[in-house]
PAZAPA-4460 file (N, C-alpha, C; in steps of 0.05 Angstrom, whole numbers, plus 32768, in hexadecimal, padded with zeros to 4 digits):
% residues 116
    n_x    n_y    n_z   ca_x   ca_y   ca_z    c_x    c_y    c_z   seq   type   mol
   807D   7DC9   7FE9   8084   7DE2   7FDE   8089   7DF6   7FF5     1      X     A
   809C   7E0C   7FF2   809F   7E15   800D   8091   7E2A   8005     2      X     A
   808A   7E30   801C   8077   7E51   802C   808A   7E67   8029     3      X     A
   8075   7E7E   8022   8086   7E95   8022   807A   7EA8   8034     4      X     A
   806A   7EA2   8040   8054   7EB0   8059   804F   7EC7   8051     5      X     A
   8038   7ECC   8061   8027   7EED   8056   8033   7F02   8057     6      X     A
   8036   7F13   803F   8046   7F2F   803D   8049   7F3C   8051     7      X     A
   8058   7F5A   8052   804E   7F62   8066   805F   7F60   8085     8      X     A
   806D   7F52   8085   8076   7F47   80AA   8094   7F57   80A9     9      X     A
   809E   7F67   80A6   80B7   7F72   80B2   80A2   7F89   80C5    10      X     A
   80AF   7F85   80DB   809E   7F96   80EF   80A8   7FB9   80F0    11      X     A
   80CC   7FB4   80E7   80D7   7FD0   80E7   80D3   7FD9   80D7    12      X     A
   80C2   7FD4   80BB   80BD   7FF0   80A4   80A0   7FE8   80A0    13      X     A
   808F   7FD8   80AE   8069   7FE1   80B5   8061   7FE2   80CD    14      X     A
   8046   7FEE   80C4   803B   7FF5   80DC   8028   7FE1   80DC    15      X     A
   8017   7FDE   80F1   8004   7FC9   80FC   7FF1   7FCF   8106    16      X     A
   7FF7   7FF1   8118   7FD9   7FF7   8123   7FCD   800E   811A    17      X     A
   7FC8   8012   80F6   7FBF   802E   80EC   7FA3   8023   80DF    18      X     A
   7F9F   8035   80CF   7F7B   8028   80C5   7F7C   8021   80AB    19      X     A
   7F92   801B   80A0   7F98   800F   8083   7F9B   7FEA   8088    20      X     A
   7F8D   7FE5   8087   7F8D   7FB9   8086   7F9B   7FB4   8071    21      X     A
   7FAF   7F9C   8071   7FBC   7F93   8060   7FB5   7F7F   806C    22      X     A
   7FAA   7F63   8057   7FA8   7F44   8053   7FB5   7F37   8044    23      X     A
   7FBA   7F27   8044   7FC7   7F0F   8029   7FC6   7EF3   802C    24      X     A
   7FC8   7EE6   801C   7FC2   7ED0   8022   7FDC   7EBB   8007    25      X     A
   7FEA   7EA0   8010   7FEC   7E95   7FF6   7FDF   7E7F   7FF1    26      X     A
   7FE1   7E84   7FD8   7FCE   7E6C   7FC6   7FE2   7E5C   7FAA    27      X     A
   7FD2   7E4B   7FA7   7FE5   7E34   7F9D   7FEE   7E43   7F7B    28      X     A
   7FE5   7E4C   7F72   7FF1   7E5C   7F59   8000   7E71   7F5F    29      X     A
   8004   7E83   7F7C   8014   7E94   7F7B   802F   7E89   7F81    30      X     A
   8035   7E6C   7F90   8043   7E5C   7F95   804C   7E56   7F81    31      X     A
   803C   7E44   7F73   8053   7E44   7F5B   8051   7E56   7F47    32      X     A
   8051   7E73   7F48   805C   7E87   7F37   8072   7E85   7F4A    33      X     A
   8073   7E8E   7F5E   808F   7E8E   7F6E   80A5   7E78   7F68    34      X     A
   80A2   7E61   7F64   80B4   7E4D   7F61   80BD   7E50   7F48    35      X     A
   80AB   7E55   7F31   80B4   7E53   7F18   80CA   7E6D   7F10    36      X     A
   80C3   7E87   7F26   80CE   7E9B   7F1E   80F1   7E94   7F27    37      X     A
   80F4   7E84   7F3D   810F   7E80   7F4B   8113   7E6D   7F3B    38      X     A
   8103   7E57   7F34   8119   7E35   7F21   811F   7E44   7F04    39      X     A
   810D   7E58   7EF7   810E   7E5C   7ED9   8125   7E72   7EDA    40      X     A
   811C   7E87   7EE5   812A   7EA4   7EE2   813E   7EA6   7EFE    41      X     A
   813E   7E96   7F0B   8158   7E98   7F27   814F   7EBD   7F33    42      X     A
   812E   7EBA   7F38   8131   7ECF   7F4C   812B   7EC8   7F6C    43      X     A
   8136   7ED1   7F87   8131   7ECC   7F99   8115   7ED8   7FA5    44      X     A
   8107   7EC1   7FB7   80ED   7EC5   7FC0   80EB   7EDD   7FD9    45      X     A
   80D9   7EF4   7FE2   80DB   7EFD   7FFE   80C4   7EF8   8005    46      X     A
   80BF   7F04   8021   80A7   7EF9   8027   809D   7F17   8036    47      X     A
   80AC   7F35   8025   80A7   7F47   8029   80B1   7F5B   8012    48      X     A
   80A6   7F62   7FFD   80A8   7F6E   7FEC   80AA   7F8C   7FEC    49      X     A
   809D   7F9B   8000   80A0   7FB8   8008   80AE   7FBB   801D    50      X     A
   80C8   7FB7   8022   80D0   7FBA   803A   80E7   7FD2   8035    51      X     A
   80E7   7FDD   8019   80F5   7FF8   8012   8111   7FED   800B    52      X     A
   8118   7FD4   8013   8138   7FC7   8006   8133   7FB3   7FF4    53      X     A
   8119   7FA2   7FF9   8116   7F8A   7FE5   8115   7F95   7FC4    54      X     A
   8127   7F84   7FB7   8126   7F90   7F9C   8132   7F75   7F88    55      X     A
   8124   7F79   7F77   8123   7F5B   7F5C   8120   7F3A   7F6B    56      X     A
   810A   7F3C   7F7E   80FF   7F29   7F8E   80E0   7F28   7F83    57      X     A
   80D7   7F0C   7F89   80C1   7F00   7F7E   80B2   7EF5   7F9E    58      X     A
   8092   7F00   7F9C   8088   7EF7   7FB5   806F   7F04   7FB3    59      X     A
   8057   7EFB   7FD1   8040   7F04   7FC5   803D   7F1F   7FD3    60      X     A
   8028   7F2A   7FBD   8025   7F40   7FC5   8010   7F50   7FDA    61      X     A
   8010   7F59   7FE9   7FFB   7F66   8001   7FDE   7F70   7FEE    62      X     A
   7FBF   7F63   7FFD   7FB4   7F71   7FF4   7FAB   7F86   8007    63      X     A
   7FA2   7F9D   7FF5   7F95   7FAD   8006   7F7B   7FB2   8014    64      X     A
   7F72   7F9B   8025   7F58   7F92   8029   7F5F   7F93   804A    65      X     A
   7F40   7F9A   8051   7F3C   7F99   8072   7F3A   7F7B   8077    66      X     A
   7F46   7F6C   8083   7F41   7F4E   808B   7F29   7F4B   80A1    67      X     A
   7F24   7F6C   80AA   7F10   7F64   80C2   7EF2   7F70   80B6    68      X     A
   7EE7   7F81   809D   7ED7   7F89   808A   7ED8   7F73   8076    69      X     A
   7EE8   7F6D   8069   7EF1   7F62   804D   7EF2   7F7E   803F    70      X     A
   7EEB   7F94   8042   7EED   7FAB   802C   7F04   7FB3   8026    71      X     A
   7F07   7FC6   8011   7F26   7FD7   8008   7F2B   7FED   8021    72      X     A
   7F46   7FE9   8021   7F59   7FF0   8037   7F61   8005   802C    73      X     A
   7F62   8016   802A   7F72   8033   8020   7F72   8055   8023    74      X     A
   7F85   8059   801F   7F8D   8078   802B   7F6B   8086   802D    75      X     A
   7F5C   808B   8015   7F48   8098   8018   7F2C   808B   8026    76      X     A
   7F2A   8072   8030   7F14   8064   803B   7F22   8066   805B    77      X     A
   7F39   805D   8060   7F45   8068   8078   7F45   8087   8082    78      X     A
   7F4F   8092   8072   7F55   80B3   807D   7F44   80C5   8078    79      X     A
   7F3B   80CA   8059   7F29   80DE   804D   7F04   80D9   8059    80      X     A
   7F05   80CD   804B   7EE2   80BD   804C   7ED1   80C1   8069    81      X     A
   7EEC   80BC   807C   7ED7   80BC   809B   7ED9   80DC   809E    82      X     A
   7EE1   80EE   8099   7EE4   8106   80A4   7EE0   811F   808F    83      X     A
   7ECE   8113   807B   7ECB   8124   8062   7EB0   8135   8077    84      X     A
   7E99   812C   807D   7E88   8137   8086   7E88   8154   8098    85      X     A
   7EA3   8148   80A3   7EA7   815F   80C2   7EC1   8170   80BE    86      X     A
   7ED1   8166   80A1   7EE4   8179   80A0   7EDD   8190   808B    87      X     A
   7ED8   81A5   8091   7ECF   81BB   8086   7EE8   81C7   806E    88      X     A
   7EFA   81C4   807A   7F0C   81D1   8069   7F20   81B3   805B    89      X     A
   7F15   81A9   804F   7F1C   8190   803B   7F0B   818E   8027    90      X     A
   7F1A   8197   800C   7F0F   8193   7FF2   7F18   817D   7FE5    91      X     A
   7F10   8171   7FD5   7F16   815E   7FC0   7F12   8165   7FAE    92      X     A
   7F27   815D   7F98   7F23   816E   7F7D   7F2A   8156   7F6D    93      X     A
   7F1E   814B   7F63   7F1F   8132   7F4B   7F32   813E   7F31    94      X     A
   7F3B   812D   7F27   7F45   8137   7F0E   7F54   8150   7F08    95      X     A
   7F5A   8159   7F21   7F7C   8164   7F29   7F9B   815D   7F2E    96      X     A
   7FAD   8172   7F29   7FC4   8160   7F29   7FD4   817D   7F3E    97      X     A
   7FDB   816E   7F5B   7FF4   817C   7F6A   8010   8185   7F56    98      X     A
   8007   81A9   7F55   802B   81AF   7F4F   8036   81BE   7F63    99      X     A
   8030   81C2   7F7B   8044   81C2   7F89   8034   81C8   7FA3   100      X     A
   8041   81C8   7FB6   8034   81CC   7FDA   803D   81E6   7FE2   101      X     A
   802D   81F2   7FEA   8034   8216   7FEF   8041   821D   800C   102      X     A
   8053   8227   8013   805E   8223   8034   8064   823C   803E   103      X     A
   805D   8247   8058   8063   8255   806A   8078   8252   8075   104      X     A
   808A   8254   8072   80A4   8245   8089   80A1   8225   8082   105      X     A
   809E   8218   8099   8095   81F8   8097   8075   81EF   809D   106      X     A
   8073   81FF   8099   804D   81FE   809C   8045   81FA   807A   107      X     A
   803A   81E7   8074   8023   81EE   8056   800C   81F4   805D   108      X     A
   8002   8209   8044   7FF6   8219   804C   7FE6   8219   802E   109      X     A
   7FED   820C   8018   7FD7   820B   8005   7FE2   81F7   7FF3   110      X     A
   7FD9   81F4   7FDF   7FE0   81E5   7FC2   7FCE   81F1   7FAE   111      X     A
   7FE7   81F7   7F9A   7FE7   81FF   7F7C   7FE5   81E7   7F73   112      X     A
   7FCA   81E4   7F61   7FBD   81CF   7F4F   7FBA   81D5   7F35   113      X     A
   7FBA   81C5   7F22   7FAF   81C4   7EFF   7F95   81B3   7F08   114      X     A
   7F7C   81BC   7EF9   7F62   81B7   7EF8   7F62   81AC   7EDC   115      X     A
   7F5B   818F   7ED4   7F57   818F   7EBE   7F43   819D   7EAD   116      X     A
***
């Protein structure tokens, strides 16, 4: 059965050295979801699904896991989480919704929120 190798590998639209881990792995049922989707429905396989052009392609999908932790990989365990302590002027507001970014010229300078 052929390989569709781990998500993820166009080097010109990812990055490689930020603090978000992406892993993947294939396994024998995602293989043949893949085959059955190209012999039944005639879709073509990639072996990169976010590359911002791939579109009505079948392949696996990236998880968002540290391969070098095993933990979840993501915007707020990367960015927020380490610097909540020491950043004074960073709020979090749960159960809010952004209507719009407030600007000085090209500087932002606040956000107008709905509070549920």
């Amino acid at each position: 059965m052929e390989s569709y190798g781990v998500p993820g590998g166009n080097e010109e639209v990812h990055g490689y050295d930020g603090p978000i881990g992406i892993s993947g792995r294939e396994t024998e049922i995602g293989r043949q979801f893949i085959e059955l989707m190209k012999r039944d429905y005639g879709m073509e396989a990639s072996s990169d699904l976010q590359d911002f052009k791939t579109v009505n392609k079948v392949g696996f999908w990236p998880k968002f896991i540290d391969s070098k932790t095993g933990r979840r990989s993501d915007t707020a365990h990367a960015y927020v989480h380490p610097i909540l302590d020491s950043q004074r002027n960073l709020h979090i507001l749960t159960e809010s919704k952004v209507v719009r970014v407030l600007f000085e010229g090209k500087k932002a300078t606040g956000v107008e929120y709905l509070s549920k």
